[in-house]
C-alpha positions in Angstrom: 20.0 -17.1 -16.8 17.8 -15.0 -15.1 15.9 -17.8 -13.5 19.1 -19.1 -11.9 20.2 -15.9 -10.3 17.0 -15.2 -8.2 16.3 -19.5 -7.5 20.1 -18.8 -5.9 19.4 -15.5 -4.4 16.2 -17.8 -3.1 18.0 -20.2 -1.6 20.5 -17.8 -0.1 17.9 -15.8 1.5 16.4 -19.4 2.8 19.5 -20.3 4.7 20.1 -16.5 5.8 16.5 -16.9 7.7 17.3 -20.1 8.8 20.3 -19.1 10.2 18.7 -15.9 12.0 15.9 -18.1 13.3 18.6 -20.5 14.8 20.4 -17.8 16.2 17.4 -16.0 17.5 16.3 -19.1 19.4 19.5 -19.8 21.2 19.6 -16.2 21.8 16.0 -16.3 23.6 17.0 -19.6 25.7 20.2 -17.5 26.7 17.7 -14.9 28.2 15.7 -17.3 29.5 18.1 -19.0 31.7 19.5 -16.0 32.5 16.4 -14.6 33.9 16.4 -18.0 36.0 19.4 -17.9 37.2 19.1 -14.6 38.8 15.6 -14.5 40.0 17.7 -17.6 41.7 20.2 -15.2 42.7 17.7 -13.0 43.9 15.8 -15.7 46.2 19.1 -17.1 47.4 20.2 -13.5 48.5 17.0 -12.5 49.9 16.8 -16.1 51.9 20.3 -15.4 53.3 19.7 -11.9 54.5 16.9 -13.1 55.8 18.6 -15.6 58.0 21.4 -13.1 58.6 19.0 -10.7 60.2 17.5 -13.7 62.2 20.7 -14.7 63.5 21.8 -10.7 64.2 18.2 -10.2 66.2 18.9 -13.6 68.1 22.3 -13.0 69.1 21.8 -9.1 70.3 18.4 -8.3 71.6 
């Protein structure tokens, strides 16, 4: 009897760390393509400003 309980604690424990590894992972690629997506952001923002303060200098000398 006691072999059973700690093979089943065993195989609990397995899928428990299988589950936090899955979760873990998806969590990471979460951060990941948020980091993306806003040094994106960042680029995109910087790029416009950019072009805003272009167009401003061009339009009033």
């Amino acid at each position: 009897m006691g072999a059973d309980i700690s093979s089943t604690k065993g195989a609990f424990v397995a899928i428990l760390v299988k589950q936090v590894d899955a979760a873990l992972l998806t969590l990471r690629q979460a951060v990941s393509k948020f980091r993306t997506e806003d040094r994106l952001l960042c680029r995109t923002h910087t790029l416009l400003l950019g072009h805003h303060l272009t167009s401003q200098s061009q339009t009033h000398p």
